[in-house]
C-alpha positions in Angstrom: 100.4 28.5 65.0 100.9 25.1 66.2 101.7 24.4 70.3 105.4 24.6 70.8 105.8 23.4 74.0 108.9 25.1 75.2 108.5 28.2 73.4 111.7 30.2 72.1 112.2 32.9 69.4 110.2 32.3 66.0 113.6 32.2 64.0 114.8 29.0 65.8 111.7 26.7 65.0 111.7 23.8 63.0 109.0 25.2 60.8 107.2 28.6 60.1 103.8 29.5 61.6 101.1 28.8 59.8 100.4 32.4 58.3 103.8 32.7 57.1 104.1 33.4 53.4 104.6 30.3 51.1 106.6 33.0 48.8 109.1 34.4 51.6 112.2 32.6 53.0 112.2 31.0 56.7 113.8 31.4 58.6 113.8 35.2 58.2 116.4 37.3 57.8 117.2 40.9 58.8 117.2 43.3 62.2 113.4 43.3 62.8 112.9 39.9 62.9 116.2 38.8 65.0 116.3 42.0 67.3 112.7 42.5 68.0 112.0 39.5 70.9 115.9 40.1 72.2 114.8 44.4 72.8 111.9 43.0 74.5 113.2 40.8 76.6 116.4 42.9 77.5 114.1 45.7 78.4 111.7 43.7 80.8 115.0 42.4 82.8 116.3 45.3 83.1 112.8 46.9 84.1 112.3 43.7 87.0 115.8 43.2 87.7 115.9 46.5 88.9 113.3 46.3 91.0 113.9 43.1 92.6 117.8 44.7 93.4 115.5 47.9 95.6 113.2 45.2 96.6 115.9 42.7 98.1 119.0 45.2 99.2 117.4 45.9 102.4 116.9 42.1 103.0 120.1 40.9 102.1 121.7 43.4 104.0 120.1 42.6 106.9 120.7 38.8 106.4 123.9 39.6 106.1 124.4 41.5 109.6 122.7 38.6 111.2 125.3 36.0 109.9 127.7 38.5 110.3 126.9 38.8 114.0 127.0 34.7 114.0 130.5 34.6 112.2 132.1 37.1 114.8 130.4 35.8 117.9 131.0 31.9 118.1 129.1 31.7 121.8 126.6 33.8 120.2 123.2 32.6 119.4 123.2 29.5 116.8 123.1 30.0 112.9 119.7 30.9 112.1 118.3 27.9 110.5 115.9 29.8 107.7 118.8 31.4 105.7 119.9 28.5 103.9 116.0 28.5 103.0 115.5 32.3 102.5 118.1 31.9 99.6 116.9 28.7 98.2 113.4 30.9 97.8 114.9 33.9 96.4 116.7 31.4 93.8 113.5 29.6 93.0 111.7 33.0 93.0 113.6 34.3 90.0 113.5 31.3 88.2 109.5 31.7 88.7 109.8 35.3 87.2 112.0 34.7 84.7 109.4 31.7 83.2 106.3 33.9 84.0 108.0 36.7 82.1 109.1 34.7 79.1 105.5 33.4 79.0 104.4 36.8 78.4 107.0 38.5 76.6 106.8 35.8 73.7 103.4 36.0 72.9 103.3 39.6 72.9 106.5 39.2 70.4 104.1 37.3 68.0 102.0 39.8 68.4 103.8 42.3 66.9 105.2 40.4 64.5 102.0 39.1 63.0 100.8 43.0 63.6 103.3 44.0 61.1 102.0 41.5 58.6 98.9 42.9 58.7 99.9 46.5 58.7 101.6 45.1 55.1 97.9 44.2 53.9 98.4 40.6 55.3 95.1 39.8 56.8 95.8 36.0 56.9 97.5 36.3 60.0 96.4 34.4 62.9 98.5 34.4 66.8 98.4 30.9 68.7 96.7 31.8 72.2 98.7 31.0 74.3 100.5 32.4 77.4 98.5 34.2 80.5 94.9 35.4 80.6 95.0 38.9 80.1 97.8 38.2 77.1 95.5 35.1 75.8 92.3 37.8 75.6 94.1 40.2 73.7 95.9 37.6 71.0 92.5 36.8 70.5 90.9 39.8 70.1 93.7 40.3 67.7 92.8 37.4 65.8 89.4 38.4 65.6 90.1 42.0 64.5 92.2 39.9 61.8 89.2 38.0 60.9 87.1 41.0 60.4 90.0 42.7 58.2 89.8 40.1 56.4 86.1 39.4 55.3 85.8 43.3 55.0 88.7 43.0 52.4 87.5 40.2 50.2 83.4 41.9 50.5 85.3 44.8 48.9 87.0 43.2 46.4 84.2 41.6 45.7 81.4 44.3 45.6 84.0 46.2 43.2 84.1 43.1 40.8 80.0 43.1 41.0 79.6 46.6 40.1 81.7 46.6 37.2 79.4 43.3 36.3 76.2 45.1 36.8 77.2 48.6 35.0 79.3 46.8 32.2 76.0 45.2 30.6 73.7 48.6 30.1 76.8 50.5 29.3 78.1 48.5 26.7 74.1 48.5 25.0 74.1 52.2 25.0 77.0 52.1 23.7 76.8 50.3 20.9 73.4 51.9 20.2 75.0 55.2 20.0 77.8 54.3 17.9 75.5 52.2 15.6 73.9 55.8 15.0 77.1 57.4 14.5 77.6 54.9 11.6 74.4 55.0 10.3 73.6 51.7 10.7 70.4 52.6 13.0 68.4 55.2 12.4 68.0 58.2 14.9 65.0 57.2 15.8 62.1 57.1 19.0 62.5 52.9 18.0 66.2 53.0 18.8 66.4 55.9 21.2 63.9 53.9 23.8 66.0 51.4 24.8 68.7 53.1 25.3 66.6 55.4 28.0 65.8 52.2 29.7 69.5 51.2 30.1 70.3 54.6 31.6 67.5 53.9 34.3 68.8 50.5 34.9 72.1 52.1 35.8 70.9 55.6 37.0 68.3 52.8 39.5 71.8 50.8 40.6 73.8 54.0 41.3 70.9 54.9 43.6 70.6 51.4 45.5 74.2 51.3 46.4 74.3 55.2 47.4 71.4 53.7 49.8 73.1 51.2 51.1 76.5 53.0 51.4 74.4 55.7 53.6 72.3 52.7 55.5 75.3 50.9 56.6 77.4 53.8 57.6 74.7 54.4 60.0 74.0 57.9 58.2 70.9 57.0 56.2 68.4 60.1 56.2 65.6 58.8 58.4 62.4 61.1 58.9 60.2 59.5 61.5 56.6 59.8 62.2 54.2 57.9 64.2 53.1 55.2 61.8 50.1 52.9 61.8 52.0 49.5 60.2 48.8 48.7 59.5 47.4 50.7 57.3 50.7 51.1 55.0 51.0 47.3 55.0 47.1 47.4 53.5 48.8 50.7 50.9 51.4 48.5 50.0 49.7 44.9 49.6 46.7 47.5 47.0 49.2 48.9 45.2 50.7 45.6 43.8 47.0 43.4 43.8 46.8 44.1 40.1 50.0 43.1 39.5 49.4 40.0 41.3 46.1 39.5 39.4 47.5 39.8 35.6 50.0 37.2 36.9 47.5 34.9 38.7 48.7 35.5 42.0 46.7 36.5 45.0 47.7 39.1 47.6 46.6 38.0 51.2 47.0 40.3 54.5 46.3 38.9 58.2 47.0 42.1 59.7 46.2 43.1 63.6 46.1 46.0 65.6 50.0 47.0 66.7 50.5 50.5 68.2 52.3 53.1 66.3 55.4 52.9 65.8 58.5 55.9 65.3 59.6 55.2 62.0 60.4 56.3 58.7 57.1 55.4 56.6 59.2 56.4 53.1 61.8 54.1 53.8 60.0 51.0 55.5 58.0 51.6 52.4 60.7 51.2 50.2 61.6 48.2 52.1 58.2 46.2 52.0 58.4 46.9 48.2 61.4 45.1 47.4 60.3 42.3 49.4 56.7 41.9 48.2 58.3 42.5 44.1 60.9 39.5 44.8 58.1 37.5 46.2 55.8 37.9 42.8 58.5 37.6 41.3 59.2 34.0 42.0 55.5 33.1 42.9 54.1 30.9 40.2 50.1 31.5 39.1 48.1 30.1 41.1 50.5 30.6 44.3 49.8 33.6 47.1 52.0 36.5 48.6 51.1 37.1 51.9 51.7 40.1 54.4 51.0 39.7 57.9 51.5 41.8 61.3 51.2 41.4 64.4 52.4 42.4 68.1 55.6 40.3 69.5 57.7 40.2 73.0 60.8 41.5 70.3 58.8 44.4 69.1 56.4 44.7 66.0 56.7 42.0 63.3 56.4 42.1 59.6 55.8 39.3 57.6 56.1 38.1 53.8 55.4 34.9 52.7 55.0 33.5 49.2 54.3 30.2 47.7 57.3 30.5 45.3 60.0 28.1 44.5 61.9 28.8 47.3 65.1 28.5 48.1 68.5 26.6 48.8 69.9 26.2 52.0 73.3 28.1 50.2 70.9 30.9 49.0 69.3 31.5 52.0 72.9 32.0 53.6 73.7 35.0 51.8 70.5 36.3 50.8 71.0 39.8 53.0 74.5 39.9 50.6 75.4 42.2 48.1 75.0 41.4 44.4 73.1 38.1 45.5 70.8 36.8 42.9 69.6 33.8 41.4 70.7 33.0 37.8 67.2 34.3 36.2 66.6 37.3 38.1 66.4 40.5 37.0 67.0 42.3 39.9 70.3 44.5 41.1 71.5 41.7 43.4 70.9 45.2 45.9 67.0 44.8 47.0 67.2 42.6 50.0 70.6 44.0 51.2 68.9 47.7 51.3 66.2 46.0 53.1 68.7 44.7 55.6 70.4 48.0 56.0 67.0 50.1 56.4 65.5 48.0 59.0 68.9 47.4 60.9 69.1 51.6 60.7 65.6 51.3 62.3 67.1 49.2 65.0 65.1 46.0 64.1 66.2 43.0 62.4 65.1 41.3 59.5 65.5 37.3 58.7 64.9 34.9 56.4 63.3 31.0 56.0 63.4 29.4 52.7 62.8 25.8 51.5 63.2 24.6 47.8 59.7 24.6 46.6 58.0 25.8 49.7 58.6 29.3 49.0 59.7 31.9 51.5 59.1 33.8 54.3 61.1 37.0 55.7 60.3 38.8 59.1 61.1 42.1 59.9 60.4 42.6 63.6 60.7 46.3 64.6 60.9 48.3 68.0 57.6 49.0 69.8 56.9 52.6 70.9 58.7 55.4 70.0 62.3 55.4 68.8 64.8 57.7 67.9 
């Protein structure tokens, strides 16, 4: 919403608010919209006028015996001087209220008007902040909660879109393997059948990555924790995928120091160092490194993986903890640093990431020293 200056009911503006529908009419039309501000106001009056009646009775009255008094007795004392004051005051006092309470009652009025829209799915909705503190804090924890509503929407809409992308690929093979069969154009055979298995894994592998993630970021993931040494799975993990690394020309470094144990979920952190240490082969050309360091921090325990790979864009680095974010030639779920994000956040650490094109990339996960739970 744009400043107004002198601020009076939405209806009577010049021109709508910015998150007013290009589609609908304005000004609008109908009872909620014309009555709404009018109840409000009415209802506040009536609430302070009553008040200030109790509040100023007693006063008046007695003002009034005093001058009363004066009027009757001539040889009496003299006028008192303050009344012409006291009611000067009193008129400037209202005035005051009436302002202060307009400033209120007309934000708060947008505020259920734009909280409407967004009960109506309308998450483009944004209140000017305006009018005192306490009614500028919450407009703007409104807008925020608007915000939020809104990014959660269009993540939804777009993590549906991706999983229809990801499942429609192997589903449509198997498909047209198995009706190939039907026809007789393939035969029924181990040649034929294989691939087909390996498509059901693909999807049976991407059905189990986002039940992961759906679990890791409701903050429900089944964590088993054990005192860990973080060094010695690092060294399990960076053996198990050395030949790898050596069919592809790639060597597998570790710089890894003595950190206390930690309370954790070895299964899981292990899943976690996995993906990470796959994407980095992945994109590490021969003749490059992957390497996996550890070592004790003022933040906690700190995880490293760094490859000499092509690295990445400044763009790519921003959503790399997404969803369904890949690179055009990988053959990945989208789903492998996302999980990673979820897990380690579930552990209460954090995990980041620093990329250059063509100076690879390095992501830290930096967990809680001593025991958690």
């Amino acid at each position: 919403m744009s400043p107004r200056g002198r601020r009076g009911p939405p209806w009577r503006q010049h021109a709508p608010p910015p998150w007013w529908p290009n589609d609908e009419p304005w000004p609008p039309h109908g009872p909620p919209w014309r009555h709404r501000r009018r109840d409000i106001r009415r209802r506040f009056a009536i609430f302070f006028g009553v008040l200030f009646l109790l509040l100023a009775i007693p006063v008046i009255a007695a003002f009034h015996a005093t001058t009363s008094q004066w009027g009757n007795d001539r040889d009496g004392p003299p006028f008192p001087w303050f009344v012409p004051f006291f009611w000067l005051g009193l008129i400037l006092l209202i005035v005051w209220t009436v302002r202060r309470l307009r400033r209120t009652i007309d934000p708060l009025a947008d505020v259920m008007e734009a909280a409407a829209r967004v009960a109506e799915g309308d998450y483009t909705v944004r209140v000017q902040a305006d009018g005192p503190g306490d009614v500028r804090h919450l407009i703007e924890a409104f807008n925020t909660m608007t915000i939020r509503l809104q990014v959660n929407e269009q993540q939804r809409t777009h993590l549906f879109s991706d999983i229809a992308h990801e499942l429609r690929t192997p589903l449509s093979v198997v498909h047209g393997a198995i009706g190939g069969m039907l026809d007789g154009v393939y035969p029924k055979d181990d040649e034929h059948l294989a691939p087909m298995l390996d498509h059901t894994r693909v999807i049976a592998r991407l059905l189990n990555d986002l039940q992961t993630i759906a679990t890791a970021e409701a903050g429900t993931p089944q964590l088993h924790r054990e005192p860990t040494d973080l060094r010695a799975l690092i060294a399990d993990v960076s053996a198990s995928f050395t030949p790898a690394a050596t069919r592809d020309g790639v060597d597998m470094r570790t710089d890894l120091a003595t950190t206390p144990e930690v309370e954790i979920d070895p299964v899981r952190i292990r899943q976690v160092l996995d993906n990470l240490v796959t994407n980095a082969l992945r994109y590490t050309p021969e003749g490059g490194h992957v390497a996996l360091s550890l070592r004790e921090t003022n933040e906690g325990i700190a995880i490293e993986v760094r490859d000499t790979g092509r690295g990445m864009t400044p763009e790519e680095v921003g959503r790399m903890f997404e969803r369904f974010a890949k690179s055009a030639d990988s053959g990945g779920s989208g789903l492998g640093l996302a999980i990673a994000k979820s897990l380690v956040e579930a552990h209460g650490g954090t995990i980041t990431g620093t990329s250059q094109p063509g100076a690879g990339t390095t992501i830290t996960i930096t967990l809680p020293a001593g025991t958690t739970r």
